[in-house]
C-alpha positions as CSV (number, residue, x, y, z in Angstrom):
1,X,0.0,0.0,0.0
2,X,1.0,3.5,-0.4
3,X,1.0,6.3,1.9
4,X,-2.1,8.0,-0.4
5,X,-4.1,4.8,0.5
6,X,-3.0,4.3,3.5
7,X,-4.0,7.5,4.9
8,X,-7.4,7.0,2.7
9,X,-8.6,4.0,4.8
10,X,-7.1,6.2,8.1
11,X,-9.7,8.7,7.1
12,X,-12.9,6.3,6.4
13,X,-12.4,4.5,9.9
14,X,-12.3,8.2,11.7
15,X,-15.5,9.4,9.2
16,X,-17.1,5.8,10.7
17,X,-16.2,6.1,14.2
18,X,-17.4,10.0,13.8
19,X,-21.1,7.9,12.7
20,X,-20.9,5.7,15.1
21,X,-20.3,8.2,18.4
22,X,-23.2,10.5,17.2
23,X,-25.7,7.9,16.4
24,X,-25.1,6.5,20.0
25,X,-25.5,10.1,21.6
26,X,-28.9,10.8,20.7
27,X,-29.7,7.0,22.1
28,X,-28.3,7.2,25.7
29,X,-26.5,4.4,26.8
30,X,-28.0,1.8,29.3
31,X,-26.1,1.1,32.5
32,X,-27.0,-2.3,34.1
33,X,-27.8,-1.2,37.4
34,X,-31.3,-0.8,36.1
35,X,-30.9,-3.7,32.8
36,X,-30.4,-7.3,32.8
37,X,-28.3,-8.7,30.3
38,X,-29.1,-11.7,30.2
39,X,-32.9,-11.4,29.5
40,X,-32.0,-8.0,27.6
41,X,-34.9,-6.4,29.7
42,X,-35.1,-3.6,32.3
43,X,-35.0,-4.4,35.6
44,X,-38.2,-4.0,38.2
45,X,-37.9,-3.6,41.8
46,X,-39.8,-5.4,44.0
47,X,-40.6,-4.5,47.4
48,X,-38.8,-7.7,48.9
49,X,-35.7,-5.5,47.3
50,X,-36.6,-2.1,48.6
51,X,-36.0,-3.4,52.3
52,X,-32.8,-5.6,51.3
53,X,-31.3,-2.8,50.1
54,X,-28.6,-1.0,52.3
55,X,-29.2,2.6,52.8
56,X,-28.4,6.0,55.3
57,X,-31.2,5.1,57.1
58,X,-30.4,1.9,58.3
59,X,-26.8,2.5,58.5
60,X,-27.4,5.3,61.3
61,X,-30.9,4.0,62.6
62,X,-29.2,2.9,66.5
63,X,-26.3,5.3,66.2
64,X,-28.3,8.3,68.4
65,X,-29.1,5.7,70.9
66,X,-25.5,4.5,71.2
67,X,-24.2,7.9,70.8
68,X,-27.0,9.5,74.0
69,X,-25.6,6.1,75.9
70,X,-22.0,6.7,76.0
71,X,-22.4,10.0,76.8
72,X,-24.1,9.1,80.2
73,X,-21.7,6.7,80.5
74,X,-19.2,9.5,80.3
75,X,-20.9,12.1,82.6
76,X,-21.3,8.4,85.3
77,X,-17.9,8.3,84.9
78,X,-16.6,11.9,85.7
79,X,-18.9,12.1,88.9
80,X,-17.3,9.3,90.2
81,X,-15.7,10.6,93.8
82,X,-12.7,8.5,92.8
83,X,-11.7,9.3,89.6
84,X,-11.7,13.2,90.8
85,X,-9.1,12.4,94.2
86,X,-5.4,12.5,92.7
87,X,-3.6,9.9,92.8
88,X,-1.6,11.0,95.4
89,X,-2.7,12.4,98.2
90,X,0.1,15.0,99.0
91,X,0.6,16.3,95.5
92,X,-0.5,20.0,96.1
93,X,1.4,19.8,99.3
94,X,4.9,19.4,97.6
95,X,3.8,21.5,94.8
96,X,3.2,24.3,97.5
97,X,6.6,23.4,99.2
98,X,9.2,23.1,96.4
99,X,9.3,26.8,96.0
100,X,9.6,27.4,99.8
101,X,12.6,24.0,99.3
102,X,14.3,25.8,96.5
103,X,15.1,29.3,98.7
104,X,16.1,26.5,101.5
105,X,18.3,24.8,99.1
106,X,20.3,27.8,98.0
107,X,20.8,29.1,101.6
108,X,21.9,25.9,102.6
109,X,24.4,25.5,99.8
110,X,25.7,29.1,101.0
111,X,26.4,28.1,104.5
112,X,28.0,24.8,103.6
113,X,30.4,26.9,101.3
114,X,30.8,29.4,104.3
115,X,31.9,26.5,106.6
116,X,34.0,24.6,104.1
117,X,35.8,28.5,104.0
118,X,36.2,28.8,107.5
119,X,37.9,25.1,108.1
120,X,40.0,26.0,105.1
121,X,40.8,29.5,107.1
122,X,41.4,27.6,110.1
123,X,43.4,24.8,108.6
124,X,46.2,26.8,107.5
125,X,46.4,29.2,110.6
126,X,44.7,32.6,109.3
127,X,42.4,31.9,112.4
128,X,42.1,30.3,115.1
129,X,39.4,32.2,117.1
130,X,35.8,32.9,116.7
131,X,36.4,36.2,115.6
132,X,38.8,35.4,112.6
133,X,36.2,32.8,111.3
134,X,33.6,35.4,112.0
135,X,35.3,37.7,109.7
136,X,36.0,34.7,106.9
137,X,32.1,34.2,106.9
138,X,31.3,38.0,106.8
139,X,34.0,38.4,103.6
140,X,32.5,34.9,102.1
141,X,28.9,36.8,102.7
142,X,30.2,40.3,100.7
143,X,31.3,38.4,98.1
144,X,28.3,36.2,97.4
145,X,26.2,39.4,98.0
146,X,28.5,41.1,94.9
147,X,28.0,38.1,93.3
148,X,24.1,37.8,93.3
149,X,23.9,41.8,92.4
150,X,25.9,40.9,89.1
């Protein structure tokens, strides 16, 4: 074949198909939800099939029950005396007393450091009285003081 014919019989199978597509437009095509293929007839519900079939309805028919049922469940649930208690029975006691513990733990820490300087004063000989350790602990006290205003 040549390229003329070739593209001649390309054209008559387009110009058929063309046909073809329009003819079946004005028709409308059948869909077998509603058509049976095998008897090539239309389809007729019966009423057996109306209440076999699965719809909204049905699908949410016990759903407000269950819904208006867990909810009371719920509200049973939160009223209960024991699920309100903490689990521990001190909790807002140390949350009160950790703030009042942390000022403690600073001030403790000081005066360890303060008596850690004054056995170091005393250990090599700067003082061996009161009033030498006195002084060691009222220098240690400036200089945290000059510390904490940096």
């Amino acid at each position: 074949m040549s390229l003329a014919e070739t593209s001649e019989a390309r054209k008559a199978r387009l110009l058929a198909l063309k046909q073809r597509k329009a003819e079946s437009d004005g028709k409308g095509i059948i869909k077998n939800r509603n058509f049976d293929p095998e008897s090539r007839t239309l389809k007729k519900h019966t009423a057996a099939e109306d209440v076999e079939m699965d719809t909204v309805e049905q699908n949410v028919e016990g759903l407000a029950q269950q819904v208006i049922a867990e909810d009371e469940e719920k509200r049973a649930e939160e009223l209960n005396v024991f699920n309100i208690a903490p689990k521990r029975i001190n909790w807002d006691l140390k949350r009160e007393t950790d703030k009042k513990l942390s000022k403690l733990e600073r001030k403790t820490q000081e005066a360890i450091h303060t008596l850690i300087r004054q056995r170091l004063a005393a250990q090599k000989g700067e003082s061996d009285d009161i009033v030498g350790a006195m002084r060691a602990q009222e220098r240690a006290q400036d200089e945290e003081a000059l510390s904490d205003e940096d």
